[in-house]
C-alpha positions as CSV (number, residue, x, y, z in Angstrom):
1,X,4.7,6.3,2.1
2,X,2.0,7.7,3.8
3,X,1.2,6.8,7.3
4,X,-2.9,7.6,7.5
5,X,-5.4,8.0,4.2
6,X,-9.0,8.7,4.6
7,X,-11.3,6.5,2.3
8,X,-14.0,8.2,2.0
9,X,-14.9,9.3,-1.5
10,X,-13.8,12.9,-1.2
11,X,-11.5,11.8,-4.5
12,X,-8.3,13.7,-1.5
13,X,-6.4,11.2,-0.1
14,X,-8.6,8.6,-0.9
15,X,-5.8,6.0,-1.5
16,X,-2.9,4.1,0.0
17,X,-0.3,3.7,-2.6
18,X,4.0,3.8,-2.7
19,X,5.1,7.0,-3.9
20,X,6.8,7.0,-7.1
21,X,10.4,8.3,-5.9
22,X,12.5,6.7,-8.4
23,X,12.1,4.4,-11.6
24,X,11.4,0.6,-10.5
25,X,11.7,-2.7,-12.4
26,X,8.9,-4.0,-10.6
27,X,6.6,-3.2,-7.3
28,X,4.6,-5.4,-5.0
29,X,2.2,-3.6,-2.3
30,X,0.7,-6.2,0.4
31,X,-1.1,-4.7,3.3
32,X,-2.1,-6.8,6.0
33,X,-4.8,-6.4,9.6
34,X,-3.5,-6.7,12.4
35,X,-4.4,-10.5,12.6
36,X,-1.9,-10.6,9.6
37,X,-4.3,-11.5,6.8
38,X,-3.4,-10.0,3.6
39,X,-6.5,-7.8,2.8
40,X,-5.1,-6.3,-0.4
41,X,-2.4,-6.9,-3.1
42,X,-1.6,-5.1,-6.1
43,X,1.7,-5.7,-8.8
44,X,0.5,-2.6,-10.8
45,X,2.3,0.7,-10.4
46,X,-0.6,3.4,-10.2
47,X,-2.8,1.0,-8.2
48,X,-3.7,1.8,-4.2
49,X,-5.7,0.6,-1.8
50,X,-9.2,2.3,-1.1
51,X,-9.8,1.0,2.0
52,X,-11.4,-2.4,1.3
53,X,-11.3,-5.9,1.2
54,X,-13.8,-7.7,-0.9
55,X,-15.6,-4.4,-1.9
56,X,-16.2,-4.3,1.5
57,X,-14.9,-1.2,3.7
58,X,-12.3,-2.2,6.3
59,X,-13.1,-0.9,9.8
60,X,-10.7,2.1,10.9
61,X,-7.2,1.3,12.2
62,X,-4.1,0.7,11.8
63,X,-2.6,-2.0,8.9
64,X,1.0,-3.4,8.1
65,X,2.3,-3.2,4.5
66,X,5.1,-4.5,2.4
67,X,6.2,-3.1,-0.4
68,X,8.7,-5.3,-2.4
69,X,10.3,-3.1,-5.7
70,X,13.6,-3.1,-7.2
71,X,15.3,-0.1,-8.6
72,X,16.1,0.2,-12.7
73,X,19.6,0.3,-12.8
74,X,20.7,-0.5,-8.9
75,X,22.4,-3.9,-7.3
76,X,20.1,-6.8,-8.4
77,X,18.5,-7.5,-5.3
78,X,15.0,-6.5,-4.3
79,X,14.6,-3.6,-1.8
80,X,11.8,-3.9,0.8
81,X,9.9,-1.6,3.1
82,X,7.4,-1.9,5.9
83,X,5.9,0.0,8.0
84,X,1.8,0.8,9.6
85,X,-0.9,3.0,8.0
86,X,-3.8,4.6,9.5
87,X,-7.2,3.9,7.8
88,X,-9.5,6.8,9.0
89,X,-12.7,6.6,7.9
């Protein structure tokens, strides 16, 4: 993952997103403000977050994500990882 994007239309770096290491079953991107309200979700593999919540551009700072996935053809459980990311605008 990365740990700062900058949202600003310049179509570089313009979204958050997990990077596609490995072949997953399934992914699930939450990221969170620092109050801990979920400000975007996604399910979808090439999806990311611009930056926004509501169409409406998040102020710069940091944010918490969770990214839930499981691996095609590991153990059965679900592997998770957390971590901050930077929104710079």
């Amino acid at each position: 993952m990365v740990t700062a994007f900058e949202s600003n239309d310049d179509v570089k770096n313009d979204l958050f997103y997990p990077n596609d290491i490995c072949k997953t079953e399934y992914i699930h991107l939450f990221v969170y403000n620092r109050w801990g309200e979920l400000i975007y979700f996604t399910d979808l593999f090439n999806d990311g977050w611009n930056g926004t919540r509501d169409d409406v551009p998040c102020s710069m700072g940091v944010y918490i994500y969770v990214c839930r996935y499981r691996i095609i053809d590991a153990s059965s459980a679900n592997d998770i990882k957390t971590g901050n990311v930077t929104l710079i605008r």
